[in-house]
N, CA, C and O of each residue as an XYZ file, in Angstrom:
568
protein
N     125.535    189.169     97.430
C     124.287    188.850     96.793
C     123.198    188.822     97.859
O     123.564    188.469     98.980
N     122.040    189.109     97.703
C     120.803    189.674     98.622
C     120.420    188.214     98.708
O     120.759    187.405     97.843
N     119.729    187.909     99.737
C     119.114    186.578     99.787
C     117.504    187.001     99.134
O     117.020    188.071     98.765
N     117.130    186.000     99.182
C     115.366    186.536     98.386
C     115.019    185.756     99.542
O     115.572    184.780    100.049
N     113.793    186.516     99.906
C     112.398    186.131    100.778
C     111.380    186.133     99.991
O     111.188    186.757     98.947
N     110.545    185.176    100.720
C     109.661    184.546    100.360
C     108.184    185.822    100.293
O     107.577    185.955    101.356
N     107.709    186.651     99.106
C     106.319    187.222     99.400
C     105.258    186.818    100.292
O     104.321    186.245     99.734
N     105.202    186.924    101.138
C     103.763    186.818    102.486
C     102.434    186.585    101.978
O     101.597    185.980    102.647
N     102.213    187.013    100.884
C     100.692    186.785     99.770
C     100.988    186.339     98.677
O     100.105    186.609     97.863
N     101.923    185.702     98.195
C     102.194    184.534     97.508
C     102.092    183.176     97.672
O     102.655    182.572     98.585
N     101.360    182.633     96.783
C     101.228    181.395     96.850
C     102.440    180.321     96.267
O     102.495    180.240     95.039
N     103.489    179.428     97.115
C     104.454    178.838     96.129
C     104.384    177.287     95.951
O     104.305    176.375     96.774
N     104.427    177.305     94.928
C     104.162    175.728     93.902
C     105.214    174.982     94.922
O     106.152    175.630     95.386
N     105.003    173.433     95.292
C     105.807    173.174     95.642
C     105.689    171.356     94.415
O     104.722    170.704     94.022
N     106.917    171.224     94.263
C     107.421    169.810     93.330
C     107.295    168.939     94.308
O     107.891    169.065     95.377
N     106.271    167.683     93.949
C     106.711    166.539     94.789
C     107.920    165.906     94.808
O     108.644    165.957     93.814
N     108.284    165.243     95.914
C     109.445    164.573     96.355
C     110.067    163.371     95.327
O     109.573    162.260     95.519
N     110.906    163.447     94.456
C     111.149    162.156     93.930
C     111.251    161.109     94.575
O     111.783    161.158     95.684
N     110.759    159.856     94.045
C     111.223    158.602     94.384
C     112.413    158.059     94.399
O     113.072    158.100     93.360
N     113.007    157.370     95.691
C     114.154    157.023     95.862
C     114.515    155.036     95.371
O     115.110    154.066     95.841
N     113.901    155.304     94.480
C     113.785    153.507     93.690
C     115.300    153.146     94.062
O     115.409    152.038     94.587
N     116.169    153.670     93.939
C     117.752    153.263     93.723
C     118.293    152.739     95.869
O     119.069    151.889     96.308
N     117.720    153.396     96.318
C     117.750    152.673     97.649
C     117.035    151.504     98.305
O     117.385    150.807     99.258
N     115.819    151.464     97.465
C     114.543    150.343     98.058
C     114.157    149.469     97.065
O     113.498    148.482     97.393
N     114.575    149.730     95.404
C     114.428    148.509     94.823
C     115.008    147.315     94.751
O     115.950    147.101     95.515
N     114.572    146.262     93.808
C     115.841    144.995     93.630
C     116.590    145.399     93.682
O     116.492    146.613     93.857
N     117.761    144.923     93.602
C     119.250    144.963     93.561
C     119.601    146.237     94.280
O     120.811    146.447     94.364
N     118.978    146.931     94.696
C     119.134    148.557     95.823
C     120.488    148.250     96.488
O     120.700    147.092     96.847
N     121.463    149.248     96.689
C     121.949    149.053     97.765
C     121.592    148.575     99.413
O     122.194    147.889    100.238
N     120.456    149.225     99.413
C     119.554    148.199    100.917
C     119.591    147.267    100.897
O     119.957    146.696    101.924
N     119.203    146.407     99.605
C     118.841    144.988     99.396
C     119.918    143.960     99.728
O     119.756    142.814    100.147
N     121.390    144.799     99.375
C     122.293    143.809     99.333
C     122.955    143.738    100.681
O     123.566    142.733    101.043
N     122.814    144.934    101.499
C     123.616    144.882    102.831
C     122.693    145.805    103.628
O     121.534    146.108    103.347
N     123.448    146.205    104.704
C     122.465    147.181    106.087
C     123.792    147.846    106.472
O     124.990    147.600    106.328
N     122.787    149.107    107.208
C     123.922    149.721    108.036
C     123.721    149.728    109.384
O     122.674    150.020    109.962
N     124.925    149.343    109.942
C     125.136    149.352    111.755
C     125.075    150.436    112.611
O     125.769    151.450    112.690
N     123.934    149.966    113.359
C     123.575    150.601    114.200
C     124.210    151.115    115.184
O     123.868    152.164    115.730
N     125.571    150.164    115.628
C     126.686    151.025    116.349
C     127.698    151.479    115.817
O     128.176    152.305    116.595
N     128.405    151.382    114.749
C     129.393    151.960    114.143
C     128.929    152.756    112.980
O     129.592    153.711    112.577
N     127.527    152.305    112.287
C     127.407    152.711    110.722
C     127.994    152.749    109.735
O     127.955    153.657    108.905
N     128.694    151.648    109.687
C     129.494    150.933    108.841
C     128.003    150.411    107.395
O     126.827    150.317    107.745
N     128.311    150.238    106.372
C     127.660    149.572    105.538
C     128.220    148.141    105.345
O     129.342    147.940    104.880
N     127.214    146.974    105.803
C     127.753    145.580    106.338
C     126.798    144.635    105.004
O     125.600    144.388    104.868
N     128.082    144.292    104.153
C     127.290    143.530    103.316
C     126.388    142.128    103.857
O     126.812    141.685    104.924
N     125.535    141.588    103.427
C     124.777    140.639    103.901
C     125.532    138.826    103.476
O     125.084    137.737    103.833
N     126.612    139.083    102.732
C     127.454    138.085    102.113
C     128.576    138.242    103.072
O     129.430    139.128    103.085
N     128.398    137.008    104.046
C     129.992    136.180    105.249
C     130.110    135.328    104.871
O     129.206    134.646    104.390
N     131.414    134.995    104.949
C     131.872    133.988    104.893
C     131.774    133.191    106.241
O     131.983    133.617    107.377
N     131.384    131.853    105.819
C     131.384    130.794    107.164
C     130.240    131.396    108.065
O     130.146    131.187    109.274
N     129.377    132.176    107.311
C     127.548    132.022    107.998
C     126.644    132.366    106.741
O     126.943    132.969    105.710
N     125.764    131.949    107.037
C     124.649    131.428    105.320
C     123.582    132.964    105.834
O     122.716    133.335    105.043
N     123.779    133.728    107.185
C     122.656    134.568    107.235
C     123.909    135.268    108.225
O     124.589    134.807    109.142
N     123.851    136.514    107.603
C     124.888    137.247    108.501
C     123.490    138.648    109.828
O     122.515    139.329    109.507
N     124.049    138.473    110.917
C     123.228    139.017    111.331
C     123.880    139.976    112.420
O     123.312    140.362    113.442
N     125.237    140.308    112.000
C     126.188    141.193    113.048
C     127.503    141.882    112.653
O     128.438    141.188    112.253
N     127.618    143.215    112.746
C     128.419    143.892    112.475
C     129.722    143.517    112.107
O     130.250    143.658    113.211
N     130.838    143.058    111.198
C     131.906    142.442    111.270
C     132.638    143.418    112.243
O     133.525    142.875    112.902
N     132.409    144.989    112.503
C     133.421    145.933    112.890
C     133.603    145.781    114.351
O     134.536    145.369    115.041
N     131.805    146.482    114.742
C     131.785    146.117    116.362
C     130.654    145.107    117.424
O     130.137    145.089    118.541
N     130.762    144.210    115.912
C     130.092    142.986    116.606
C     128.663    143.468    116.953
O     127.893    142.588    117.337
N     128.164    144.810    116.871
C     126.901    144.672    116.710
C     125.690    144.296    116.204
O     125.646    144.676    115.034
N     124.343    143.542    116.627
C     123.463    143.446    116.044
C     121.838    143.479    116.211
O     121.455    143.846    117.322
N     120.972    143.192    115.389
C     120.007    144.033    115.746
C     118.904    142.726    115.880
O     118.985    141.891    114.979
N     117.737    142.465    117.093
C     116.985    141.919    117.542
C     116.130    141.862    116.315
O     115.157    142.615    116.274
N     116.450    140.808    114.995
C     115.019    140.395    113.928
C     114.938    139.173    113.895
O     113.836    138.941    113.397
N     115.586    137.961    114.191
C     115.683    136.704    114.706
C     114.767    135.873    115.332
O     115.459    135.613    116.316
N     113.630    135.193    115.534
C     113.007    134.729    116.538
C     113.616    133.719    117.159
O     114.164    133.561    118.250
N     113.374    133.009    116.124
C     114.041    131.286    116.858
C     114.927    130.454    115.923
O     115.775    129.669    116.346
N     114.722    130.635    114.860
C     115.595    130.057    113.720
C     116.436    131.329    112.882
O     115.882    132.362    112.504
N     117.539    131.087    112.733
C     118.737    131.503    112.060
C     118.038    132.401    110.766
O     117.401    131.597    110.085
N     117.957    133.505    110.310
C     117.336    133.935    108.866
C     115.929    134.157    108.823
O     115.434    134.612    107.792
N     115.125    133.855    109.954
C     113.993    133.769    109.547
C     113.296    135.117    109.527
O     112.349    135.351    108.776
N     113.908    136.176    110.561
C     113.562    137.477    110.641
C     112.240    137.686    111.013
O     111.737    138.629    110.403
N     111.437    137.079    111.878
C     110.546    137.200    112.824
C     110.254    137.853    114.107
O     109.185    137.856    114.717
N     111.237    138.340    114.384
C     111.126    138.584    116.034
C     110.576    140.450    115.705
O     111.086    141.193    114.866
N     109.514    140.771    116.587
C     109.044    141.726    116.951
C     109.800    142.557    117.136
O     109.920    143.354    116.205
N     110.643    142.783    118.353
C     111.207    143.937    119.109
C     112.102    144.795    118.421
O     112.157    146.008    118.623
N     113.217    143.810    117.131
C     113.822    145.133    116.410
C     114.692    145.729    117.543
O     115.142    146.856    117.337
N     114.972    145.144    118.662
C     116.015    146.038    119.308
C     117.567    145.732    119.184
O     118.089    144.732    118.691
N     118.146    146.794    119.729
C     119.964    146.594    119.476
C     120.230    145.806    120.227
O     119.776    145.999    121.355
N     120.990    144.673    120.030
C     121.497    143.283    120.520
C     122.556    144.294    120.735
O     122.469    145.301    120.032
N     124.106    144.178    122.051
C     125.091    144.032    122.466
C     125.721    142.869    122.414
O     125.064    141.867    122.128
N     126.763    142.795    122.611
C     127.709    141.408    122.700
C     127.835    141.458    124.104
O     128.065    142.530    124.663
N     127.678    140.161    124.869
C     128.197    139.971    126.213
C     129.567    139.241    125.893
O     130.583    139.807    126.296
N     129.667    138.354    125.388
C     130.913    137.484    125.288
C     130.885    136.451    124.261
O     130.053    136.591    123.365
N     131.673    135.417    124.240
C     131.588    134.144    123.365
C     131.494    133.197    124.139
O     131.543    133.246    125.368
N     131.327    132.105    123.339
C     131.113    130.515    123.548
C     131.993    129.734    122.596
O     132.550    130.112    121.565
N     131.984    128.653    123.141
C     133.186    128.222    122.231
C     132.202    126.454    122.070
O     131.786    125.790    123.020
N     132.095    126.160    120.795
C     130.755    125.192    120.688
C     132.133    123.639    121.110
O     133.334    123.856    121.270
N     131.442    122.154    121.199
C     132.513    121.194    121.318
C     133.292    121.374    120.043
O     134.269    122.095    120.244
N     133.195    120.987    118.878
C     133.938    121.548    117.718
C     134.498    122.441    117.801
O     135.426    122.346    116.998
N     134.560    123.765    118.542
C     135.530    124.867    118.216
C     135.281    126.074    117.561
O     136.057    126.967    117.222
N     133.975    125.945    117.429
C     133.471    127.350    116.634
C     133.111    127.987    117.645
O     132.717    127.648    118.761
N     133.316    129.112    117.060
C     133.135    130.540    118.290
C     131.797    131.443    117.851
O     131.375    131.879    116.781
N     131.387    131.488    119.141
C     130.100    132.073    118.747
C     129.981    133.489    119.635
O     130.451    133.585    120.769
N     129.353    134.460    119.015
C     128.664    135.253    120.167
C     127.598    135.298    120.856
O     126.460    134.986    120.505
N     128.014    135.749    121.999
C     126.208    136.201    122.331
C     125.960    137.323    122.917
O     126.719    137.869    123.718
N     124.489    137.888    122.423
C     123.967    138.961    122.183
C     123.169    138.943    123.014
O     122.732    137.815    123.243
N     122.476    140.295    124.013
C     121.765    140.373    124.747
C     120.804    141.635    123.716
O     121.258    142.476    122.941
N     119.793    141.432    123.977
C     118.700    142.530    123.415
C     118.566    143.882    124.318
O     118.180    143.601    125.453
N     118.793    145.340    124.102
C     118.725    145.827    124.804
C     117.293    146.424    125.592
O     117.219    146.833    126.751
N     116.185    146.330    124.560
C     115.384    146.047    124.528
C     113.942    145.276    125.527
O     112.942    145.689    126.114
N     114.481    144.206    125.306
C     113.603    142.807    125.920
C     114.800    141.583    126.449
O     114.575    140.392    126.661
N     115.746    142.113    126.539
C     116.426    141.137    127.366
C     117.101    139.497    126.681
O     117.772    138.706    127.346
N     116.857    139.385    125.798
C     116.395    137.957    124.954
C     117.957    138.098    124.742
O     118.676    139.082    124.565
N     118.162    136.987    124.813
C     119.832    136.174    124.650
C     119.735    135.836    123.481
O     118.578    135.592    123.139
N     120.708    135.690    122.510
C     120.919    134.733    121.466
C     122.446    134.120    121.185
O     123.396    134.661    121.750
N     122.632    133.142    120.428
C     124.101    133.192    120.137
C     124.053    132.451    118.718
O     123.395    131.482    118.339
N     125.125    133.375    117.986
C     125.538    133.913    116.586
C     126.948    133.240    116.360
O     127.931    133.333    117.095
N     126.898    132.953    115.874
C     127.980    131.769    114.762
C     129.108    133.074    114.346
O     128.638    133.910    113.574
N     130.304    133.256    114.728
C     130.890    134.406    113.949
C     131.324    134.013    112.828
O     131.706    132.873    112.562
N     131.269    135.330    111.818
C     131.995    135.377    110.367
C     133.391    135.672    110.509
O     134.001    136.117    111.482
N     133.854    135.292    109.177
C     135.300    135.073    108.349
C     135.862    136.324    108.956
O     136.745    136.556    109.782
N     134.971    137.098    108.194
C     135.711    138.442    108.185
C     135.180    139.447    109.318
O     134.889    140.634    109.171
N     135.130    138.691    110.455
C     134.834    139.591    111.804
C     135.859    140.585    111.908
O     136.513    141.106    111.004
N     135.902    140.768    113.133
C     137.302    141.735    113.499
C     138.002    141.001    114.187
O     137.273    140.423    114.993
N     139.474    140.592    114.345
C     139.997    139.729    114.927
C     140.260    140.537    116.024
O     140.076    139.864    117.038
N     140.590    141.621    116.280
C     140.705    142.664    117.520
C     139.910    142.477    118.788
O     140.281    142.139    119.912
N     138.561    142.825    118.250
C     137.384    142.816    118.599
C     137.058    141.700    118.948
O     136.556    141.904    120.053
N     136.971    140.072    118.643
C     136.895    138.872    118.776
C     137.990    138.943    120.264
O     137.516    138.975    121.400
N     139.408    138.958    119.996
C     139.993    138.450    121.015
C     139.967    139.231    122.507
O     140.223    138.717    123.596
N     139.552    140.737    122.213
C     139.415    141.537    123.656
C     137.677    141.316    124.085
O     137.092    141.935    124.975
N     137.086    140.270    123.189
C     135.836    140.052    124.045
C     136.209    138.249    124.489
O     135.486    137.751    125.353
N     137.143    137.518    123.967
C     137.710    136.859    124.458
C     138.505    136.718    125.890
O     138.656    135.684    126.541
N     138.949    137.972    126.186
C     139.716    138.089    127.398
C     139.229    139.229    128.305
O     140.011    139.919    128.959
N     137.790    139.403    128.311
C     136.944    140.293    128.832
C     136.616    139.631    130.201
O     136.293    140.359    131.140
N     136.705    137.865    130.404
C     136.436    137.652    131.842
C     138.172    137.769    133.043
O     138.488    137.644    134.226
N     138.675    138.018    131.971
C     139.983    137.816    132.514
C     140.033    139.216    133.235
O     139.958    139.299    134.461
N     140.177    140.417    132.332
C     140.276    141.267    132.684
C     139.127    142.011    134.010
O     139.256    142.983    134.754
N     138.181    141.135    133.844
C     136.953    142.352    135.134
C     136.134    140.855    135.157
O     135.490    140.365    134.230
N     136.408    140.185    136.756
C     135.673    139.448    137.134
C     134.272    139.407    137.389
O     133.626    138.366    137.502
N     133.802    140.602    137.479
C     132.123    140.566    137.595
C     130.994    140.394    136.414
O     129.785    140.163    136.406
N     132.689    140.783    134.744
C     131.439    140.549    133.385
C     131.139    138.802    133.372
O     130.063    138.236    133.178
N     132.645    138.126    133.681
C     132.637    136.830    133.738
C     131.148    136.269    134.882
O     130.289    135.421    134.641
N     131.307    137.010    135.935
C     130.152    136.257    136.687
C     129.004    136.812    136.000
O     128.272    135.922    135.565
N     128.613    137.964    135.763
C     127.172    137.874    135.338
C     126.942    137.577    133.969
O     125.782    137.272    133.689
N     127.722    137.595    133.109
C     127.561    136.657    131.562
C     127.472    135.307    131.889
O     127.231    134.581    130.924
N     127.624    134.637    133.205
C     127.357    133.383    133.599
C     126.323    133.172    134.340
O     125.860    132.031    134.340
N     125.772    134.081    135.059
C     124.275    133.917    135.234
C     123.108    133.812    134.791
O     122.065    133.230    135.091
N     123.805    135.061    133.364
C     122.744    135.135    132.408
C     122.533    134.384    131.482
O     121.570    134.456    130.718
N     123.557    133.455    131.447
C     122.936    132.633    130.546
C     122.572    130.898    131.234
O     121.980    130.003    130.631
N     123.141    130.839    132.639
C     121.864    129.860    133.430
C     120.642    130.275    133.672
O     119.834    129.528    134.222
């Protein structure tokens, strides 16, 4: 079959772009979750054991919208947070923390239910294995 080209002194109608309501309205798939910026996973916004989920369950990634309070989604920069390591609070909850790649800005994140337990325990034993992440994840956060 011949391909058709386009006449050179023809003028061609072009159809505007439909609206994509089904991605950006209420109930949108956007609305209810996000996709990760390091894996691109689709990460629902519903964890268990955090009221504002703000990190990849797969590879613990997340993204700089945070200012100062938990949910509030203030912060400017919008950049990709990394995981340096965890913390372990007096109670026993395990937290991460995130460096901005960005602007540098530390935070630390309460992990969810349904993290990756993989992923949790080899950033668990990340100072064990290479003494220099242990020293400078300890600088950086004096």
């Amino acid at each position: 079959m011949p391909r058709r080209t386009r006449a050179s002194g023809r003028n061609r109608r072009h159809r505007p772009q439909r609206t994509k309501d089904v991605l950006h309205g209420n109930g949108g798939h956007r609305a209810n979750d996000f996709r990760c910026v390091g894996c691109r996973l689709d990460v629902s916004l519903v964890a268990p054991g955090t009221a504002h989920r703000n990190h990849c369950p797969n590879c613990l990634v997340s993204l700089h919208v945070d200012r100062r309070v938990p949910g509030d989604r203030a912060a400017d920069c919008h950049g990709r947070m990394e995981v340096l390591g965890l913390t372990v609070r007096p109670d026993g909850e395990w937290m991460l923390i995130h460096q901005c790649q960005s602007c540098a800005a530390l935070s630390a994140n309460r992990i969810a239910g349904d993290d990756n337990a993989v992923a949790l325990i080899r950033l668990a034993l990340r100072p064990l294995r290479d003494g220099r992440a242990a020293g400078s994840a300890l600088l950086t956060v004096l």
